[in-house]
C-alpha positions in Angstrom: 14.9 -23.5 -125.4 18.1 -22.3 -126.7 21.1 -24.2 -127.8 24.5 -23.4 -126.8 26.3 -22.2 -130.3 23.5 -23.5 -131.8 24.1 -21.4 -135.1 27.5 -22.6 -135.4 26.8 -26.1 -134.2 24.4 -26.2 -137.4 27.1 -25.4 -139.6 29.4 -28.0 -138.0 27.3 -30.5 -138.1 26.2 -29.5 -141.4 29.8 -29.9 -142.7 30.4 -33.1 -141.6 27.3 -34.7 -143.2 28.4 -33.3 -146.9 31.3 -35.0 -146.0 29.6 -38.1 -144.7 27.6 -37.8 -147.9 30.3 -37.7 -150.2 32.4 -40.4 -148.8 30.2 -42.1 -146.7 31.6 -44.9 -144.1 34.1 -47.0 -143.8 37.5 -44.6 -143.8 39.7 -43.8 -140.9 39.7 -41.0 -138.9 42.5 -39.1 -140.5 40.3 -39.3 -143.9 37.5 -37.8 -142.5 39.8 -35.4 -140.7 41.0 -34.6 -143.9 37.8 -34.5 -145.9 36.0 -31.8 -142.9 39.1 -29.6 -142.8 38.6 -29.2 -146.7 34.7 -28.6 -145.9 35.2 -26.3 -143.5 37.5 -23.5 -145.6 34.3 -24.4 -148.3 31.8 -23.0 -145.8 34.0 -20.7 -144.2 34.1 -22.3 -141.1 36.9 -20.8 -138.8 38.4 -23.7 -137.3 42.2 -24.7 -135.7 43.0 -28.3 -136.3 45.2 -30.4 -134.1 46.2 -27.7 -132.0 47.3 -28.3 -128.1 44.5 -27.4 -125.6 45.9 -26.2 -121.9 44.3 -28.4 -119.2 43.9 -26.7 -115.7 43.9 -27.6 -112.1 43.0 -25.6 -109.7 43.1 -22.6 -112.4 46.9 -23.3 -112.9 47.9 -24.4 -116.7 49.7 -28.1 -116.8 52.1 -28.9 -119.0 50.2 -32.0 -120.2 47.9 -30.8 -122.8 45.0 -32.3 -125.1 45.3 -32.4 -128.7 41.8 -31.7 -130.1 40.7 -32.6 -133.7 39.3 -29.2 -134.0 38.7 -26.2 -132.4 35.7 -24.1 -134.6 34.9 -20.4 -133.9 37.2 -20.6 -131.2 34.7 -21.9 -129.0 33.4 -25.6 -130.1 36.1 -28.8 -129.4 35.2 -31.1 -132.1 36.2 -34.6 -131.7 36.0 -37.2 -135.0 35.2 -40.8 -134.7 34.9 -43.3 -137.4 33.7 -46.3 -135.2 30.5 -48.4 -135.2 29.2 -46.7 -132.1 29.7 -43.4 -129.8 30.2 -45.0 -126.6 30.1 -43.9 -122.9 33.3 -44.0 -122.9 33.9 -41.4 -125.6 30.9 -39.3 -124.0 33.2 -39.3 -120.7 36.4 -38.6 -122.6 35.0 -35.5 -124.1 33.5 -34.3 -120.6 36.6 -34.4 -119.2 38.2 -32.4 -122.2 35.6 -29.7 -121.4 35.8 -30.0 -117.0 39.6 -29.7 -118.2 39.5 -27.1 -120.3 37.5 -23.5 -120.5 35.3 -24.9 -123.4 31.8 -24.8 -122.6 30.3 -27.5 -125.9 32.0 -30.0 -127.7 30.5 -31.9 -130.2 31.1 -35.8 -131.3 30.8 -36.5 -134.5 31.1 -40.6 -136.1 31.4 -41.4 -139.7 31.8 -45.0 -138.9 28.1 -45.7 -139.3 25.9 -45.6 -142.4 24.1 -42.7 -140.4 26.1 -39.6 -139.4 25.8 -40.0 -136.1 26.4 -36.6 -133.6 26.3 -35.9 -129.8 26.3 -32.6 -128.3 28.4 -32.6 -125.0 27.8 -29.1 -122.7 29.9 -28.7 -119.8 28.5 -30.8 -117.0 25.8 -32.2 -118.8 24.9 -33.7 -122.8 21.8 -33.0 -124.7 
């Protein structure tokens, strides 16, 4: 079975753990922010940090918007934790980014555990 963006969620995912690698757990957020967005123009991965995400109702653009971590190929919302645990509750936040948004995948990724831990999230369903 295929993988949504599965080439690209590869090179993501392979990103963060060089990062997780070389400064493995225990930083905030913004370090690890930091640390991928410098990993990223490494690997020449295209990416758009912090930028403001239109949400839609009904197919009409409101003026609250989301503010995702990243935004790779144009296509992935990428969402950093540096926590003990991906919880449901982050699982849930990131489906509704997606339901929200026209993104199809977005992708969790924790450096708070000795592990680099990763969840793929697909419109209306994880894997």
């Amino acid at each position: 079975m295929d993988l949504l963006y599965e080439e690209e969620t590869y090179s993501i995912i392979g990103a963060a753990i060089e990062v997780h690698k070389e400064l493995g757990y225990g930083f905030l957020e913004a370090v690890y922010q930091e640390a991928l967005e410098k990993e990223f123009q490494l690997k020449n991965i295209p990416f758009k940090r912090e930028i403001p995400l239109r949400i839609y109702y009904k197919d009409v653009p409101l003026e609250k918007c989301y503010i995702a971590d990243f935004i790779c190929y144009d296509k992935i919302i990428v969402e950093l934790k540096a926590l003990s645990a991906i919880t449901s509750e982050h699982l849930g936040q990131t489906m509704n980014y997606l339901a929200a948004t026209k993104f199809k995948l977005g992708l969790i990724i924790n450096f708070g555990k000795k592990s680099l831990e990763h969840k793929r999230i697909i419109k209306g369903s994880t894997d």
